[in-house]
KEKE-3310 file (N, C-alpha, C; in steps of 0.2 Angstrom, whole numbers, plus 5000, padded with zeros to 4 digits):
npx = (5002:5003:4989:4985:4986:4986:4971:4970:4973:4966:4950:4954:4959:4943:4936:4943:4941:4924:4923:4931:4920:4909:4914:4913:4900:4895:4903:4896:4885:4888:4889:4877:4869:4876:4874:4858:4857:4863:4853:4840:4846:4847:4833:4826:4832:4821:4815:4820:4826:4813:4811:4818:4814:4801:4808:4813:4804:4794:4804:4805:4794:4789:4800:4796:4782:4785:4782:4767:4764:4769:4773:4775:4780:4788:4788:4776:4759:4753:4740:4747:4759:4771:4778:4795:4807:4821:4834:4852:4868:4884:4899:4914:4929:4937:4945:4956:4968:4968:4968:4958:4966:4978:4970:4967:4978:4983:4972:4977:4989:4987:4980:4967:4959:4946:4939:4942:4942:4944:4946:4945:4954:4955:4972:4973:4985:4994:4991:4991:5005:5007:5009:5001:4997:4995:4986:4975:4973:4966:4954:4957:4961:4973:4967:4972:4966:4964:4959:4955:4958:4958:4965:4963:4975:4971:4975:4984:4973:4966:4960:4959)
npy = (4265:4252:4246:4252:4245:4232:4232:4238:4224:4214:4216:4214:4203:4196:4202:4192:4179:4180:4182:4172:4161:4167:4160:4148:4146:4148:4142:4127:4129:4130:4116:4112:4116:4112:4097:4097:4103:4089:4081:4087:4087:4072:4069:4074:4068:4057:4065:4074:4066:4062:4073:4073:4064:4067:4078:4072:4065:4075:4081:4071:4070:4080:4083:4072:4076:4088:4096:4095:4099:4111:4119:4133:4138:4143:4138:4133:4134:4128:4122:4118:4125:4130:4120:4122:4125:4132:4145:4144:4150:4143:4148:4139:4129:4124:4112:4101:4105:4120:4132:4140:4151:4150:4157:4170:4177:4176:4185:4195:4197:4202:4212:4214:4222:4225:4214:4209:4209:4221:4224:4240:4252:4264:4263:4266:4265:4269:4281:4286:4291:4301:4321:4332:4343:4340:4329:4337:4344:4334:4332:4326:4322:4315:4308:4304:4294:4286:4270:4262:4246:4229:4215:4201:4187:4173:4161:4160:4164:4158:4142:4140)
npz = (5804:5802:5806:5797:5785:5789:5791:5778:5770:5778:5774:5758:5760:5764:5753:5743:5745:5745:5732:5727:5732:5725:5712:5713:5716:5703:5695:5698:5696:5683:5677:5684:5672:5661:5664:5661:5651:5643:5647:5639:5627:5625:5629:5615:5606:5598:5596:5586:5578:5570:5565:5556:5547:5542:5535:5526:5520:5515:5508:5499:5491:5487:5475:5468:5463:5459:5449:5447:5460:5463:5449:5441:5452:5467:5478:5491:5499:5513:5525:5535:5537:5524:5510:5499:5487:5489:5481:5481:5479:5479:5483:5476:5476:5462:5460:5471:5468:5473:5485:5497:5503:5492:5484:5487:5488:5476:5472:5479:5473:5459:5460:5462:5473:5474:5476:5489:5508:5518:5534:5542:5554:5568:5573:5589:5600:5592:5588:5602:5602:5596:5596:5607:5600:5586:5590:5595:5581:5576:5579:5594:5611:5622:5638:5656:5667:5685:5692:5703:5710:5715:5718:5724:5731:5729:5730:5741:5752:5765:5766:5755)
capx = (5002:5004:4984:4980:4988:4982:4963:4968:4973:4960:4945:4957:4954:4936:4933:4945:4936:4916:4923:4931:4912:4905:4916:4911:4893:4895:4905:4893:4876:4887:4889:4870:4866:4877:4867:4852:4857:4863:4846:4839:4847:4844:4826:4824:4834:4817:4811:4824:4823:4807:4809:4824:4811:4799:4811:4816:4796:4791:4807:4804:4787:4791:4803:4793:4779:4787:4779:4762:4762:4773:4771:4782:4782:4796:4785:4767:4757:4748:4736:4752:4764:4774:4786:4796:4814:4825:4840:4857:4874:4891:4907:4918:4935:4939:4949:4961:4975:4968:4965:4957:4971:4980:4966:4968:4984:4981:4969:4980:4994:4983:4977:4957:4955:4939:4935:4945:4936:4948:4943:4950:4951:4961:4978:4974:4989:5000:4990:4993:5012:5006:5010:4997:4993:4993:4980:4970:4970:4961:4950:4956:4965:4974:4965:4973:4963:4966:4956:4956:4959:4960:4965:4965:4980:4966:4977:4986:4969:4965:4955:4961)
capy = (4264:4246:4244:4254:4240:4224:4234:4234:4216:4209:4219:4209:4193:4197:4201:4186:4174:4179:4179:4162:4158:4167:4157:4140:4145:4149:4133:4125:4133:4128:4110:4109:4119:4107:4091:4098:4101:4085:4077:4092:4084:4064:4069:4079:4064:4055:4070:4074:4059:4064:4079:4072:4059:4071:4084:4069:4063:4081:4081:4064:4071:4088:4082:4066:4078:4097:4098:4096:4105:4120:4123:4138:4140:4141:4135:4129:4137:4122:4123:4118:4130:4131:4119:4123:4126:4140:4144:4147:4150:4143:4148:4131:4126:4119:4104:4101:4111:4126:4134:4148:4154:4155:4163:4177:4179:4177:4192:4201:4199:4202:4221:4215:4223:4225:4206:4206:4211:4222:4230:4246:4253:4267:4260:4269:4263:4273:4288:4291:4292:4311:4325:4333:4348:4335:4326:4345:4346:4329:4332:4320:4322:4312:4308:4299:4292:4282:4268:4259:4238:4226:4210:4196:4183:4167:4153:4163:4164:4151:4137:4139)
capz = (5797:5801:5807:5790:5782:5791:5788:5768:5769:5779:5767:5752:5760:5765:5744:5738:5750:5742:5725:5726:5731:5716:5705:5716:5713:5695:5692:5700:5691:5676:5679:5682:5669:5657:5665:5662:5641:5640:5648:5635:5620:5627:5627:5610:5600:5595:5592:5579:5569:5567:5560:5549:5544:5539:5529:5519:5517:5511:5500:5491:5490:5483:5470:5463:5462:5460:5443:5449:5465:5462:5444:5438:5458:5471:5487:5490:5504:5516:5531:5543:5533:5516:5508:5491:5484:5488:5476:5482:5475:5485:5478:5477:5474:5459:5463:5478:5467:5475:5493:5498:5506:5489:5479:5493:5487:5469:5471:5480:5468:5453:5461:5462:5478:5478:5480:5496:5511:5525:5543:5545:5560:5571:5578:5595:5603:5589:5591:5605:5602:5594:5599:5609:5596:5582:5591:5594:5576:5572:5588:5599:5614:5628:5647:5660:5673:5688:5691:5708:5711:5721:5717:5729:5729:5731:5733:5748:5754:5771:5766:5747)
cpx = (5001:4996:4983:4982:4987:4976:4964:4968:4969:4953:4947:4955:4950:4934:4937:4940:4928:4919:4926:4925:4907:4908:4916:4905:4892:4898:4900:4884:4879:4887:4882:4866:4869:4873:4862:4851:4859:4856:4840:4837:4844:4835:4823:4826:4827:4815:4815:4824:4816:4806:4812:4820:4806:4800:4813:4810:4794:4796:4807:4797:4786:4793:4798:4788:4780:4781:4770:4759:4766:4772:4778:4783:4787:4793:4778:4764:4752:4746:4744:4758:4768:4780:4789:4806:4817:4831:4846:4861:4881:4896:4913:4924:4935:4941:4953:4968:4973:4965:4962:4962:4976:4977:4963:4973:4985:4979:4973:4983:4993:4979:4969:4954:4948:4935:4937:4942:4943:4944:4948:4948:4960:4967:4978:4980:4995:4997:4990:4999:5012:5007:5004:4992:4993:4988:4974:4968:4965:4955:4949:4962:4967:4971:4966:4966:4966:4962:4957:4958:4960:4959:4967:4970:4975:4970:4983:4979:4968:4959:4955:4963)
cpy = (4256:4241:4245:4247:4234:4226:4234:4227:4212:4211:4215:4204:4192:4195:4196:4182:4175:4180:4173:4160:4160:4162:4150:4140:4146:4143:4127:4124:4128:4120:4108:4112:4114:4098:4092:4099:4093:4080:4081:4086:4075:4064:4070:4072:4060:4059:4075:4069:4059:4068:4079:4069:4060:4074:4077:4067:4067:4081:4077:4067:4076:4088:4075:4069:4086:4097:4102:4101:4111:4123:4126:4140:4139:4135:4134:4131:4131:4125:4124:4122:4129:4125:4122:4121:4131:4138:4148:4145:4149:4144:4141:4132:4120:4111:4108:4105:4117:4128:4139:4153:4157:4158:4169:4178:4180:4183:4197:4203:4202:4211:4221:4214:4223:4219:4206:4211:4215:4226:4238:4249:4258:4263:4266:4271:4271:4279:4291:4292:4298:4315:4328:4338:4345:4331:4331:4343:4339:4328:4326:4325:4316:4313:4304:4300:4287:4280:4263:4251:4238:4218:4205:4192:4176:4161:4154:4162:4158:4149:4136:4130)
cpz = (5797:5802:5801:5786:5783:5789:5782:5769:5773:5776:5762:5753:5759:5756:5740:5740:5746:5733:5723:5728:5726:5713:5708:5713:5704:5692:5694:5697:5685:5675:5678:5675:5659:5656:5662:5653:5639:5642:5640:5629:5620:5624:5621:5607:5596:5592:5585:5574:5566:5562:5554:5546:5539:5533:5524:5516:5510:5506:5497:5487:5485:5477:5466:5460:5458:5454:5445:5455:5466:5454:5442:5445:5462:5477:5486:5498:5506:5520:5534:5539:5526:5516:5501:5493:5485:5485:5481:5479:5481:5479:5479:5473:5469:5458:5470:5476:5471:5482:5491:5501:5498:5482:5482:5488:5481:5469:5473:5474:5462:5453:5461:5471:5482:5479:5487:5503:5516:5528:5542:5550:5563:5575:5585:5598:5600:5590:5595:5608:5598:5598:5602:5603:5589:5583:5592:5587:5572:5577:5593:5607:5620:5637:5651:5666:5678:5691:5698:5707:5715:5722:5723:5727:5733:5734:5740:5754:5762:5768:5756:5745)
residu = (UNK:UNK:UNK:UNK:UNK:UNK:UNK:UNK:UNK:UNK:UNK:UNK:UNK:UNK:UNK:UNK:UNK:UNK:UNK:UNK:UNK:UNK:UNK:UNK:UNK:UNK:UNK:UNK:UNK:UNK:UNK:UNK:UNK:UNK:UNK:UNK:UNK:UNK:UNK:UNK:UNK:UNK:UNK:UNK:UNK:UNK:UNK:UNK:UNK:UNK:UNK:UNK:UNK:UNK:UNK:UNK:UNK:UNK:UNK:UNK:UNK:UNK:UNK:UNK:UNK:UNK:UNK:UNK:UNK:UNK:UNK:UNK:UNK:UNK:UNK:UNK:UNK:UNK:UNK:UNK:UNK:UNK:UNK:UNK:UNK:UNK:UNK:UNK:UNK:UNK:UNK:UNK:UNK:UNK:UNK:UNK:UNK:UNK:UNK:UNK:UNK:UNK:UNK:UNK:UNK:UNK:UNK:UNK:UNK:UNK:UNK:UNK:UNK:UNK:UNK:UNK:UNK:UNK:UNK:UNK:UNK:UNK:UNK:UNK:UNK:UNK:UNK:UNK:UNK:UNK:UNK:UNK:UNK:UNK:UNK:UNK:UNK:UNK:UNK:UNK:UNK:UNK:UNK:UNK:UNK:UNK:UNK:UNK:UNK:UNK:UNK:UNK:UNK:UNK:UNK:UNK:UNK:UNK:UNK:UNK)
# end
């Protein structure tokens, strides 16, 4: 019994030991993989001022002009692609008297549910504190399985 037991826990080792190297080489990828966005971003910064320099050219442009070149239109179709106007609506807070937190609470109190948004969803946990032929009748039943493991204890490990 006692070799069955040193062969579990020397296999344990074995698969703590190559997943503490996965989780070297993956801290390791991500490291350079962070390097390599921030040289990314380094590079890209002229070429974002650019593009800001642009979008505000075409908007002074758009707006000192709109009349002329949009008309009764939204957008304007170009060789290099379309500028215009798109319309949106934000819902905004009044003044600082009011949160969002309590024009939640406002609606609730007030019974206009249908603004408020909720998840619904099975309490699994509690369903399956049903009786088994309460769970037949809504066709569900309960199925244990057992599911293997094998977790290393790493910092035990040699050379942790």
């Amino acid at each position: 019994m006692t070799d069955i037991k040193d062969q579990a826990d020397a296999a344990l080792a074995r698969k703590g030991a190559a997943e503490r190297e996965i989780k070297r080489i993956e801290l390791e990828l991500n490291e350079e993989i962070d390097a390599l966005k921030q040289t990314a971003k380094k590079k890209s910064l002229p070429y974002e001022a650019a593009v800001e320099k642009e979008d505000a050219y075409l908007e002074g442009l758009a707006l000192e002009h709109r009349q002329d070149l949009f008309g009764a239109a939204k957008s304007l179709p170009l060789t290099h692609g379309e500028i215009g106007f798109r319309s949106s609506t934000a819902l905004c807070l009044l003044n600082k008297r009011f949160s969002w937190a309590g024009i939640l609470e406002r609606f609730d109190a007030l019974g206009l549910k249908a603004f408020i948004r909720t998840t619904k969803e099975l309490d699994k946990d509690r369903i399956k504190t049903l009786h088994p032929d309460q769970l037949a009748e809504h066709g569900l039943k309960l199925r244990t399985t057992e599911k293997f493991f094998a977790k290393p204890d790493i910092a035990r490990l040699p050379g942790a």
